[in-house]
C-alpha positions as CSV (number, residue, x, y, z in Angstrom):
1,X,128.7,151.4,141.2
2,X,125.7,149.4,141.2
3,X,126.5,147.2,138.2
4,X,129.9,146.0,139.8
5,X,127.7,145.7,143.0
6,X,125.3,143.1,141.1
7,X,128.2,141.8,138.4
8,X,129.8,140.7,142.2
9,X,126.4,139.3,143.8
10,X,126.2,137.4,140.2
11,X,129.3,136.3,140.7
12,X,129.1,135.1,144.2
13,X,126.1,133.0,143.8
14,X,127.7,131.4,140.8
15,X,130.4,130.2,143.0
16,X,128.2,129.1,145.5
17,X,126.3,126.8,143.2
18,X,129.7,125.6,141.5
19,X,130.8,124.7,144.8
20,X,127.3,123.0,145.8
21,X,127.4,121.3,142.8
22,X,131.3,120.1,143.3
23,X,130.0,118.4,146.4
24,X,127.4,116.6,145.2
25,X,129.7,115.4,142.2
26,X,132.2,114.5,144.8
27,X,129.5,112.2,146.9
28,X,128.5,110.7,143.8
29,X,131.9,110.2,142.8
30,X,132.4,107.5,145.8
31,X,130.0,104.7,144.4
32,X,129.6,106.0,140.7
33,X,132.5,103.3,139.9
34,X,130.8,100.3,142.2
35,X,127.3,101.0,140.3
36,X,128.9,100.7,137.2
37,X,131.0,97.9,138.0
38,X,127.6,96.0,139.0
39,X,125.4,97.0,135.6
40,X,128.7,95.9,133.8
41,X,128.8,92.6,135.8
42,X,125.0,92.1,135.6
43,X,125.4,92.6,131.9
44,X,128.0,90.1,131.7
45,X,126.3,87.2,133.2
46,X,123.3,88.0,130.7
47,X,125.5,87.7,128.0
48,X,126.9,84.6,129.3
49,X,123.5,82.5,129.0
50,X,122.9,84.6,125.8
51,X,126.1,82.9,124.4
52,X,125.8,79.0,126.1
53,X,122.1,79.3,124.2
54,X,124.4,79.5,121.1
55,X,127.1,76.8,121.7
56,X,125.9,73.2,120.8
57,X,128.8,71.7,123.1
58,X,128.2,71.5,126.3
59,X,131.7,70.7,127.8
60,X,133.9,72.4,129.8
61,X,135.4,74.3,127.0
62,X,132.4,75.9,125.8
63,X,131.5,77.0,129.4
64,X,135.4,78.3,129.7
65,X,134.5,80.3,126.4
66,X,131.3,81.6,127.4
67,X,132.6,82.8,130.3
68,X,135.7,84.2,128.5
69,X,133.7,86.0,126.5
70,X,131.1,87.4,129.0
71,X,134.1,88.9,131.3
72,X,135.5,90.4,128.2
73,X,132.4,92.3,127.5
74,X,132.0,93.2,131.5
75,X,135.5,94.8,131.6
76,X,135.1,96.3,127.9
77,X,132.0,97.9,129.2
78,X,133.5,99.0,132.6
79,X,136.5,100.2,131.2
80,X,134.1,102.6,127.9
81,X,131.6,104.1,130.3
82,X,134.6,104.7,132.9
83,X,136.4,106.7,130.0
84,X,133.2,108.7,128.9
85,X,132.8,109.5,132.4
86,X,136.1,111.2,133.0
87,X,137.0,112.4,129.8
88,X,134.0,114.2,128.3
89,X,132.5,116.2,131.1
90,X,135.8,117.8,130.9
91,X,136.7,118.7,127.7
92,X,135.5,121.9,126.1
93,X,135.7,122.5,122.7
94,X,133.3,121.4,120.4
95,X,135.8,119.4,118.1
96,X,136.6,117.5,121.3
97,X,132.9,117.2,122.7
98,X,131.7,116.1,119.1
99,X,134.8,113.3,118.7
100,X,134.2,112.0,122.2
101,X,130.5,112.3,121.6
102,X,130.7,110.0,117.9
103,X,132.9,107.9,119.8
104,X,130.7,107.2,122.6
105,X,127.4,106.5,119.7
106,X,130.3,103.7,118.1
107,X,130.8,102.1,121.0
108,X,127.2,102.2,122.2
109,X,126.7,100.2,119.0
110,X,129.5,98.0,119.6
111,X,128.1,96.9,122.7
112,X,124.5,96.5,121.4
113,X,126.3,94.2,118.7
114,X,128.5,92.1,121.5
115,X,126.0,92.2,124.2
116,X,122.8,93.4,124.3
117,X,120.8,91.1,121.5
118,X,122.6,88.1,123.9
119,X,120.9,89.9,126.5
120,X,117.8,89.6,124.8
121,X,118.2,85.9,124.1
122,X,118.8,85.3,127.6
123,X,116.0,87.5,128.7
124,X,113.2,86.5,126.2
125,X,115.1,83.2,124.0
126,X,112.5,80.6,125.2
127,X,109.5,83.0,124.8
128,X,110.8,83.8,120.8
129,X,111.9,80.2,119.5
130,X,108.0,79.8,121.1
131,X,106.8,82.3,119.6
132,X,108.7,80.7,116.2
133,X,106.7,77.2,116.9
134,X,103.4,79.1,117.3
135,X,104.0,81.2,114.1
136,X,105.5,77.9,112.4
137,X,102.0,75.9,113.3
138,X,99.7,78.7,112.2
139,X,101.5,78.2,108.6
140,X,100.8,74.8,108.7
141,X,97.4,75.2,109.6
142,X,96.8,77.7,106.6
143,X,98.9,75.1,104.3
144,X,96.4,72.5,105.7
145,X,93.7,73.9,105.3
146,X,94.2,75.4,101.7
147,X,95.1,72.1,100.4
148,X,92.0,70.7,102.2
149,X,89.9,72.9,100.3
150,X,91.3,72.6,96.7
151,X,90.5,68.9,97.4
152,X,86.7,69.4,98.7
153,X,86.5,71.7,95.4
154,X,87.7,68.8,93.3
155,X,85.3,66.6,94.9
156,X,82.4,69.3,94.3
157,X,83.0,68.0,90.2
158,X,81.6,65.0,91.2
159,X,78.2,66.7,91.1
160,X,79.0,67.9,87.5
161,X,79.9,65.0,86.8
162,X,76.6,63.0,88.1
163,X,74.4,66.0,86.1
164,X,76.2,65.1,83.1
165,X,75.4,61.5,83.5
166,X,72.5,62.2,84.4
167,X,71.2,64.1,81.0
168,X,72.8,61.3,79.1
169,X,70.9,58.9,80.7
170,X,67.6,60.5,80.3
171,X,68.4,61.2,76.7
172,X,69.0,57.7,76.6
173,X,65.8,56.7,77.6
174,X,64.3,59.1,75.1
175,X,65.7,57.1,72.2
176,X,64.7,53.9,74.2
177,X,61.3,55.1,73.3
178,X,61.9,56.9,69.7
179,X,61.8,60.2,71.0
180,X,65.3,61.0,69.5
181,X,65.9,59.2,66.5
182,X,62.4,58.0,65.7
183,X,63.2,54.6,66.2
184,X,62.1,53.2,69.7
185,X,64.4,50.1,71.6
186,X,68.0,50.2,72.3
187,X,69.5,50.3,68.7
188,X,73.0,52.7,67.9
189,X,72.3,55.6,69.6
190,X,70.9,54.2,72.5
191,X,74.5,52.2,72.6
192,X,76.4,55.6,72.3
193,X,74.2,57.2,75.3
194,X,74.4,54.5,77.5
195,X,78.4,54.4,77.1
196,X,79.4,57.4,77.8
197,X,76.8,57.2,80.5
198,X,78.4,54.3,81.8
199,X,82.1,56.1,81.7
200,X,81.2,59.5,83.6
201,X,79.4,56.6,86.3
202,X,82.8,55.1,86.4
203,X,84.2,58.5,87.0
204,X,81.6,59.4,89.5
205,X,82.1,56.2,91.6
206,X,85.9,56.9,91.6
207,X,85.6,60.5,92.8
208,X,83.4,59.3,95.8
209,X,86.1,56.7,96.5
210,X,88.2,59.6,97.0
211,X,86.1,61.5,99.9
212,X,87.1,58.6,102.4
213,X,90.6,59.0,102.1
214,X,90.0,62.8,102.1
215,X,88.5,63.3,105.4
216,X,91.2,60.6,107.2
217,X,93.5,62.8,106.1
218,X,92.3,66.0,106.8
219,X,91.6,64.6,110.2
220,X,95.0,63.3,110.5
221,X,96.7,66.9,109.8
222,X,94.5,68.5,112.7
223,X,95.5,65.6,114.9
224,X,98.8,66.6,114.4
225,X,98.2,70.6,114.6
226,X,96.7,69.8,118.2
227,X,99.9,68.1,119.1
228,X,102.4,70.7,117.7
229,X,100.1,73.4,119.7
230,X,100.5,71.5,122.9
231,X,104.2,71.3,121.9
232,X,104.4,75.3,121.6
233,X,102.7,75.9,125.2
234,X,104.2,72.1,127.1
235,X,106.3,73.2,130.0
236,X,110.0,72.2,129.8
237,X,113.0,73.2,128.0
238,X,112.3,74.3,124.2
239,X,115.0,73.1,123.0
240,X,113.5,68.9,123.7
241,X,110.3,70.6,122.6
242,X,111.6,71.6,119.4
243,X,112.7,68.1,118.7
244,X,109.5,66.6,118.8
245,X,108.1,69.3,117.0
246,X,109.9,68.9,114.4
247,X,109.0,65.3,114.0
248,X,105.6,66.5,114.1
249,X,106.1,68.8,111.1
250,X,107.6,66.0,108.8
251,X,104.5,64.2,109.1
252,X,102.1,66.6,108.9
253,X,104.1,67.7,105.3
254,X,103.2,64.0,104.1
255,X,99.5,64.4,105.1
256,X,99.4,67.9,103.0
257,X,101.2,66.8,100.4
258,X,98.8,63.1,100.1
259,X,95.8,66.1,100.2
260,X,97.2,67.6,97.2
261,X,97.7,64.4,95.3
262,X,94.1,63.3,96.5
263,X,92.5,66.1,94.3
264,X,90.7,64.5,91.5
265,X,90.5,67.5,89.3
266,X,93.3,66.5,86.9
267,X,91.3,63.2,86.4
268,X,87.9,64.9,85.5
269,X,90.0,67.4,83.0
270,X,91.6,63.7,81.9
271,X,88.1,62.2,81.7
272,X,86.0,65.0,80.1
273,X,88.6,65.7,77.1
274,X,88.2,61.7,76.4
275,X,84.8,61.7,77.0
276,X,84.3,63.4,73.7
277,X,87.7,62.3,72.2
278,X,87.2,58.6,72.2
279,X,83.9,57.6,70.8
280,X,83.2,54.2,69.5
281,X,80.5,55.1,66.8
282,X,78.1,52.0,66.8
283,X,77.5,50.1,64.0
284,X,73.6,51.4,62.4
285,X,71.1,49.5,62.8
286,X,68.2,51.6,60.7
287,X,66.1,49.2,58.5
288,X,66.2,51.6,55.5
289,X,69.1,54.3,54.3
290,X,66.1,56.7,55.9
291,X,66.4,55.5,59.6
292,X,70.3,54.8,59.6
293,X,70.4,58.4,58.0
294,X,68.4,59.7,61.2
295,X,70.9,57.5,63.1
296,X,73.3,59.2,61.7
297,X,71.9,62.8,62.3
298,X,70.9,61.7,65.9
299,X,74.4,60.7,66.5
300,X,76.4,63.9,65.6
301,X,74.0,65.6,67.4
302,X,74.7,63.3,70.4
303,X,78.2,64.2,69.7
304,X,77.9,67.9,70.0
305,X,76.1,67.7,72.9
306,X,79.2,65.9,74.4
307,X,81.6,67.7,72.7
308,X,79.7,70.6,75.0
309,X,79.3,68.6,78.2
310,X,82.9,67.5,77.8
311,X,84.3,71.4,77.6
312,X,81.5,72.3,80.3
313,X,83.5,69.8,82.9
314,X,87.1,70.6,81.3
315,X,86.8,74.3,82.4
316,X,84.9,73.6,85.5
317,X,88.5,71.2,86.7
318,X,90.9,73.4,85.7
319,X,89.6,76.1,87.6
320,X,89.5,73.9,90.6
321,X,93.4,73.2,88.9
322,X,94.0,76.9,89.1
323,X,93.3,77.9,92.8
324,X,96.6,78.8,94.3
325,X,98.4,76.0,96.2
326,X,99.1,75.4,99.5
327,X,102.2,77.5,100.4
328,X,105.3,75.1,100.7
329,X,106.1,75.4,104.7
330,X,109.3,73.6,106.0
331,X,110.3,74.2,109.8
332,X,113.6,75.4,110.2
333,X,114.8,74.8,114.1
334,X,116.5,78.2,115.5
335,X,118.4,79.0,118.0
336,X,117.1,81.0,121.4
337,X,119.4,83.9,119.4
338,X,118.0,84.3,116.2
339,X,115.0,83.9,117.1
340,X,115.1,87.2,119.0
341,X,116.1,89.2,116.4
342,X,113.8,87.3,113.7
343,X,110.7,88.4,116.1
344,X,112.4,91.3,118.0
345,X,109.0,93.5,117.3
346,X,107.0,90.7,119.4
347,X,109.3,91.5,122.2
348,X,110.3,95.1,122.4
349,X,110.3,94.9,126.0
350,X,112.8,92.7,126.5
351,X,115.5,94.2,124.0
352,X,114.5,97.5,125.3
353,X,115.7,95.9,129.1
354,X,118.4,94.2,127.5
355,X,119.8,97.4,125.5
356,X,119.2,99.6,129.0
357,X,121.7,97.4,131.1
358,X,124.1,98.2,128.7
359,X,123.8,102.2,127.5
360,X,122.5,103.0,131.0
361,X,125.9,104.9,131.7
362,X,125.6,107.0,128.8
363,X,122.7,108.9,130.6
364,X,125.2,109.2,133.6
365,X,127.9,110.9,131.2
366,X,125.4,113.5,129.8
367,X,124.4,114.2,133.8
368,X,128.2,114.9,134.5
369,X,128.7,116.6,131.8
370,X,125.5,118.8,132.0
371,X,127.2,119.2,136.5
372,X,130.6,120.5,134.8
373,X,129.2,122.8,132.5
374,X,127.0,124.2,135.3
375,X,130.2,124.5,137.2
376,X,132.6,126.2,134.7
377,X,129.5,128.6,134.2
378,X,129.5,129.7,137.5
379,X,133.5,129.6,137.9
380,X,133.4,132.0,134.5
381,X,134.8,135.6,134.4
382,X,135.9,135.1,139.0
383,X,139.6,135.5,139.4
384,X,141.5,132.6,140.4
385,X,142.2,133.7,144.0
386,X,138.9,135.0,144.5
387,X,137.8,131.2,143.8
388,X,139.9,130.4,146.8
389,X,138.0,128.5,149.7
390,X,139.4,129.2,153.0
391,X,140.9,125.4,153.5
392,X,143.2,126.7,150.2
393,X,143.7,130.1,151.5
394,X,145.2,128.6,154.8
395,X,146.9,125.9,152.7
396,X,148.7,128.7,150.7
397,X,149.6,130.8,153.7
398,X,151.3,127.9,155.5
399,X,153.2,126.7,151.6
400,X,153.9,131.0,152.0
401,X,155.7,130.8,155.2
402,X,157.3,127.6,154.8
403,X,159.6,129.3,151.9
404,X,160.1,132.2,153.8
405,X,161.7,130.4,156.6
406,X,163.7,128.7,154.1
407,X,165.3,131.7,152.1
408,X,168.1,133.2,153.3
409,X,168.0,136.2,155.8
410,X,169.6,138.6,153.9
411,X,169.1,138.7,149.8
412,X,172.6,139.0,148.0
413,X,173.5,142.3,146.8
414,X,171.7,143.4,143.6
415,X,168.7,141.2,144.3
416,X,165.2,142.2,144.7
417,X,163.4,142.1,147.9
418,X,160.6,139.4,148.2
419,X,157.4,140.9,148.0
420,X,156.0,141.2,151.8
421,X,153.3,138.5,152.9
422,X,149.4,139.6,151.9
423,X,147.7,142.0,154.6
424,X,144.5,141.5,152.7
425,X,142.8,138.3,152.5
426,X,139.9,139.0,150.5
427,X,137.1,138.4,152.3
428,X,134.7,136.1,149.4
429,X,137.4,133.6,149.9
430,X,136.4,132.3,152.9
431,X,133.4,131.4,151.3
């Protein structure tokens, strides 16, 4: 007796809360559709400036398609959510639940694909093809600077270069004074020093001649960052801004590239491998075969020496030769677009806004389905009539006596009786 006392309490307070919960569906019911309608339309006229960022024509036929196109995806989302919404809080098998429920993750990426990154664009476009200037100037600057400094390290061999000069120099003023060859005054040796002397001078003087034309360039290219960063930040539409930019860029390219071409480095590797290659051996001057043979020996030790000086500088450029090159940067303009997606981790907050708009609905399905669950629980295992309210029990009662005033008086012959009219109403239906 007492569990069919509680199995009834347990039963009446489900009902109760199945028929609180009807209400409250019932209220929400009445605007459900308008707030949809508004995040679809709201949606829509994102995705229209989304797509106008992406037509070059600016006519009356690309605003007709932009707009065609922006409906479409407002009704398509209206009419997918409104579907959801109706059909798959009330199915209840799990074949059903699961198709509706795959069908409801395709068309969420559907409308991410058609929508939401135009969303995006509209919301953060200007911000991102920024954000693309900024990234394209600190490339630049890296490029500029990188090929600035494989020319300073070129134009540190000049100091090699003037240290081999210098030995030679003071070597030749050795044998100007018989401290080499025994023979003091400016006989064949002496000749030999002083020229190769003479060409690493040459070489020196044309390295600093270079250092000029190095720093107006270098100078140049920042001249030209500082314009391309006020170009990223300038108020006004990007897209004129990007145009200018642009212009910008070309230039600063030449000015990197004429700092790459200004490197003297392949010139010393030129110069040192002749240095020692092309020798014009003086004729000796010795009075005797005993000086012109300590000429001779003075002179291939001379030559050694230069042979070594020569390789010393040879390995000395092409290391400079070596250092990686400035990367090759080329802007690319972009659209408002592609530039979201390109840099969407830069601005999650805006495709997370964008992507909301959208798939906002499918947290409303999973509410209503979550209600109608809660409500077939509580309906579970309570006869129909005992589900009754007392608005249905009255409405049956009338329907009841309506076809009882219509039958006929007397029932033909044979014919059962109609069962008499209920005495009982039970008395949880007029809850």
């Amino acid at each position: 007796m007492d569990d069919s006392s509680d199995r009834r309490q347990a039963e009446d307070r489900g009902l109760r809360q199945a028929r609180e919960i009807e209400g409250h569906l019932a209220w929400l019911d009445s605007f459900t559709g308008t707030a949809l309608g508004v995040l679809s339309v709201a949606s829509g006229i994102y995705t229209y400036l989304g797509v106008s960022s992406l037509l070059d024509d600016t006519g009356a036929l690309s605003v007709f398609a932009a707009m065609a196109y922006s409906i479409a995806v407002s009704v398509g989302i209206f009419v997918f959510w409104s579907y959801l919404l109706r059909l798959l809080p009330a199915v209840r098998s799990a074949a059903s639940r699961i198709g509706l429920l795959a069908s409801m993750a395709l068309g969420s990426l559907a409308i991410v694909a058609m929508s939401s990154w135009l969303n995006a664009a509209a919301l953060a476009g200007a911000a991102a093809v920024e954000q693309h200037l900024a990234t394209t100037v600190q490339n630049y600057q890296s490029a500029l600077e990188r090929a600035n400094t494989i020319a300073v390290s070129a134009q540190a061999l000049g100091r090699d270069v003037a240290r081999v000069r210098g030995s030679f120099e003071d070597l030749g003023e050795q044998e100007a004074s018989g401290g080499l060859s025994g023979l003091a005054g400016r006989g064949a040796v002496f000749r030999l020093l002083r020229q190769k002397a003479d060409e690493l001078s040459a070489l020196e003087a044309q390295i600093a001649s270079q250092q000029p034309l190095l720093d107006a360039a270098f100078a140049e290219g920042n001249a030209i960052l500082s314009r391309m960063r006020a170009l990223t930040v300038a108020p006004g539409p990007v897209e004129a801004r990007s145009v200018e930019f642009s212009e910008e860029a070309v230039r600063l390219a030449g000015v990197i590239t004429t700092l790459r071409q200004l490197s003297v480095a392949p010139l010393v590797v030129r110069a040192a491998r002749d240095l020692s290659a092309s020798v014009v051996l003086p004729q000796l001057d010795g009075g005797d075969d005993a000086a012109r043979s300590g000429q001779r020996a003075t002179i291939d030790s001379v030559l050694t020496v230069l042979g070594q000086r020569a390789e010393t500088l040879t390995r000395a450029a092409e290391a400079v030769i070596a250092m990686p090159p400035p990367a090759d940067i080329t802007y690319t303009p972009i659209s408002a677009a592609d530039a979201v997606i390109l840099y969407a981790r830069n601005f999650v907050p805006s495709w997370a806004g964008a992507i909301a708009i959208d798939l906002l609905p499918a947290v409303l399905v999973l509410i209503v389905s979550v209600a109608q669950a809660a409500i077939r629980a509580g309906r579970d295992g309570v006869a129909v009539e005992e589900q009754m309210t007392l608005a249905e029990l009255r409405g049956a009662l009338i329907a009841l006596r309506e076809i009882e005033a219509a039958a006929p008086a007397d029932p033909p012959q044979g014919a059962a009786a109609p069962p008499p009219p209920p005495s009982d109403i039970p008395a949880r239906a007029a809850e």
